[in-house]
C-alpha angles and dihedrals in degrees: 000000000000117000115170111232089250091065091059107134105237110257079221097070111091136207083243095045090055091051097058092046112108110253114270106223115226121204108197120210112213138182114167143352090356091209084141078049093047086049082060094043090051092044094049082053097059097033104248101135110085115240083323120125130182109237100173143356118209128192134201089210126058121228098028120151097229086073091060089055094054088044089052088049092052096249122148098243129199146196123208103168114198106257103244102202085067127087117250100267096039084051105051087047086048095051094040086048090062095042093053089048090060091040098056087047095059106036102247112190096180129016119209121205101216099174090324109169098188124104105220120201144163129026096008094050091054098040099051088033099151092022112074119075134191135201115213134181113241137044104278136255085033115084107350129116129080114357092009104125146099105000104353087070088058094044095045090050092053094049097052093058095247119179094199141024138170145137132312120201104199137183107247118252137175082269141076113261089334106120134111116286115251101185133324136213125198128199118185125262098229129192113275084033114162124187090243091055098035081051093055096048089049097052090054077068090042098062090046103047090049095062095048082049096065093041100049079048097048077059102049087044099053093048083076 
């Protein structure tokens, strides 16, 4: 795993000192199966996130497992599906306008991109600039951007005769994979790979790196 030297935690922070800390609310953005939710939700359980809490999980399709799993786990769950009659950019404004309506109400203090397919823009990527974070499948800068998620990472990886793959957690911009890297985790291309089994060894890092994420993140937050 790969933390810049500016994501070091602070030797000065005690155990004591987390505990009295207020709780930072965490809104999840899901699109699918939520097994990198389910890693939060585990690690919530054990408490193993900090002072961090999931308050909510929303989804921009409707029916996803990853829904249930929050619902089984007690968390308040929503659906804010794109509007579709609208152009791309409107769109994405529309969408994030929503989503940053939800999030001021209730108080969200980081946003984590799960699988999350949405491009979000305006308003909610300024006012939470340096708390929303995203998990993405490959080692950034290599093979992100538009059209760059789920299996086409893996295939795209294959194809370009990589040794060595892995996860990415960024900070969100009003890009497109273009955030600052938060950590990394690599996992070795080996020979019979396929993208469904390359994919497979990389999301074991995944659950794992997401959950740093949030708690390197709980830290940065909490300097302010």
């Amino acid at each position: 795993m790969l933390i810049p030297e500016s994501s070091a935690l602070p030797d000065a922070i005690s155990s004591a000192a987390r505990r009295q800390r207020p709780l930072l609310n965490l809104l999840v953005l899901v699109s699918g199966n939520g097994t990198n939710l389910q890693a939060l939700i585990g690690a919530q359980a054990a408490g193993n996130l900090n002072n961090a809490r999931i308050s909510a999980v929303l989804s921009d399709r409707p029916g996803v497992y990853a829904l249930e799993r929050a619902r089984a786990a007690g968390i308040p769950v929503f659906t804010e599906i794109p509007d579709r009659s609208l152009r791309k950019p409107e769109r994405r404004r529309e969408l994030s306008d929503r989503i940053l309506h939800l999030c001021r109400k209730m108080n969200i203090g980081l946003i984590v991109h799960a699988g999350f397919l949405s491009i979000l823009a305006g308003d909610l990527v300024e006012e939470y600039s340096g708390r929303m974070i995203n998990i993405h499948p490959a080692l950034l800068p290599k093979y992100g951007g538009q059209g760059m998620y789920g299996i086409n990472v893996h295939r795209a990886v294959l194809a370009g005769g990589e040794k060595e793959s892995g996860c990415t957690i960024h900070i969100v911009d009003a890009g497109t994979d273009t955030g600052p890297v938060l950590l990394q985790r690599k996992v070795p291309v080996l020979p019979g790979d396929t993208p469904e089994i390359l994919a497979e060894r990389v999301l074991a890092e995944e659950h794992i790196a997401i959950v740093d994420g949030v708690k390197i993140m709980t830290e940065k937050i909490n300097l302010f």
